[in-house]
C-alpha positions as CSV (number, residue, x, y, z in Angstrom):
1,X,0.0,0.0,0.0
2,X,1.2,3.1,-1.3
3,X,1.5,6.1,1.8
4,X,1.0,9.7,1.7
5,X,4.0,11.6,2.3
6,X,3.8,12.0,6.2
7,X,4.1,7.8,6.6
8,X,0.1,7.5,7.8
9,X,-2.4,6.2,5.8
10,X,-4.6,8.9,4.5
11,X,-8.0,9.0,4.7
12,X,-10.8,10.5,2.2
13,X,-14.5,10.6,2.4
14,X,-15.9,10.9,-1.3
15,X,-19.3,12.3,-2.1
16,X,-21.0,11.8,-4.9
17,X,-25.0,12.9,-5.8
18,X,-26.9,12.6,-9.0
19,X,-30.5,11.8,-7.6
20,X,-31.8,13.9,-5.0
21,X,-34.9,13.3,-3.1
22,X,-37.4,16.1,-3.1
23,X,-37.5,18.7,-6.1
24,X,-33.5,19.7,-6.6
25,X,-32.6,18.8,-10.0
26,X,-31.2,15.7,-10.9
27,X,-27.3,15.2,-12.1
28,X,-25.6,13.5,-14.5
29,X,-22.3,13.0,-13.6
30,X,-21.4,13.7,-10.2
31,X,-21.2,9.9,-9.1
32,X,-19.4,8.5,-11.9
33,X,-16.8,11.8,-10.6
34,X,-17.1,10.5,-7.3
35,X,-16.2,7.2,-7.9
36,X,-13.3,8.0,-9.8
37,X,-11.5,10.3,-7.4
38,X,-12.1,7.4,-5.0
39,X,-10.8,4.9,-7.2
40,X,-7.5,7.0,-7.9
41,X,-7.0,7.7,-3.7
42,X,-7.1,4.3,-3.1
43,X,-5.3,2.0,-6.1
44,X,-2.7,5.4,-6.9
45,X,-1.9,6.7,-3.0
46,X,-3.4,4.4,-0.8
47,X,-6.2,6.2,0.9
48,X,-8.7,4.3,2.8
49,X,-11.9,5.5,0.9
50,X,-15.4,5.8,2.0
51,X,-17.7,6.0,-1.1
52,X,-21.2,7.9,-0.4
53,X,-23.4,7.7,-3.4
54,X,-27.0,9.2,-3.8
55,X,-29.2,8.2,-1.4
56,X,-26.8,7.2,0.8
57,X,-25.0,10.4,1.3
58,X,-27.5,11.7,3.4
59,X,-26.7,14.7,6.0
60,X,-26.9,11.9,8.9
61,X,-24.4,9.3,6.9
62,X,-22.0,12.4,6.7
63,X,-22.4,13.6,10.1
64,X,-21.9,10.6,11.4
65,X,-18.7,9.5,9.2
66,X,-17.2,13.3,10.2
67,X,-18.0,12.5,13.7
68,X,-18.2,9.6,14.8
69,X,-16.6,7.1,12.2
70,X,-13.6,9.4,11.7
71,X,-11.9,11.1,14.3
72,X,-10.2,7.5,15.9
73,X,-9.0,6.5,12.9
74,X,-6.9,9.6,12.5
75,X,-3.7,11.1,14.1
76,X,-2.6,15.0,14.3
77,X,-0.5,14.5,11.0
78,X,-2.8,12.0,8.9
79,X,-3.9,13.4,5.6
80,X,-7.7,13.3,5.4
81,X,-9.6,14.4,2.0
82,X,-13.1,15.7,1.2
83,X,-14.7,15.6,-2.1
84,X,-17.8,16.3,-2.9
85,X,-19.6,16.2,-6.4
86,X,-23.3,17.3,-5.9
87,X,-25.1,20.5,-5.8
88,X,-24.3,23.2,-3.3
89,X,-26.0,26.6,-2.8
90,X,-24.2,30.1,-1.5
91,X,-26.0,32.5,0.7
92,X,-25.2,35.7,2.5
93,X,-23.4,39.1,1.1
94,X,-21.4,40.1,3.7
95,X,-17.6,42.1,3.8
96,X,-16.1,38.3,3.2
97,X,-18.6,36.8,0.7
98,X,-21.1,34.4,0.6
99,X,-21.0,31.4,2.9
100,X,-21.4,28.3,0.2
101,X,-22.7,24.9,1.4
102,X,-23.1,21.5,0.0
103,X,-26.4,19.9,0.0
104,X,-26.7,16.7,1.1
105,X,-28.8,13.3,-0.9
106,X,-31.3,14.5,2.2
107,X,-31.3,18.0,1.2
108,X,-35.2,19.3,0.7
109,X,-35.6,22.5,-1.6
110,X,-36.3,25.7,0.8
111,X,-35.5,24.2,4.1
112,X,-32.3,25.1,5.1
113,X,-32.3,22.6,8.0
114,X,-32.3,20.1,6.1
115,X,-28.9,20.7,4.1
């Protein structure tokens, strides 16, 4: 197994969302993305991948992967990776710019407790 450059084993949680669940326009490619990227972290520098595809990217899986799943696995100098290929909105105009966020398989269109 190949190592990032600090010796660890890196770590990357890939995100990928075509199908949505309740009226936010479909995609068509933002899976077969994801699934490349995860395919080059693992076989060309040896990242231990997690794959989340449509519905199972949902704001809970993520949470709990970023929360729960995660944090043991790593150390203060792993290498940890997040891609995400879906939809994503931007809000706000303040002095710095919009905030952008992702939204999630779970995501519902005008509820922005849901993303």
């Amino acid at each position: 197994i190949k190592m990032n450059n600090t010796g660890l084993k890196g770590h990357a949680l890939v995100i990928g969302i075509d199908a949505y669940e309740t009226g936010i326009p479909a995609l068509q490619s933002a899976v077969q993305d994801a699934k490349a990227i995860a395919v080059t972290l693992q076989s060309d520098h040896g990242y231990d991948v997690t794959l989340l595809c449509d519905k199972d990217a949902s704001l809970e899986a993520i949470d709990h992967y970023l929360n729960i799943t995660l944090p043991p696995q790593l150390a203060e100098e792993s290498a940890f990776i997040f891609y995400f290929a879906g939809h994503g909105i931007a809000v706000g105009n303040g002095s710095e710019g919009p905030q952008g966020y992702f939204l999630p398989h779970s995501a519902q269109l005008g509820n922005e407790d849901t993303g």
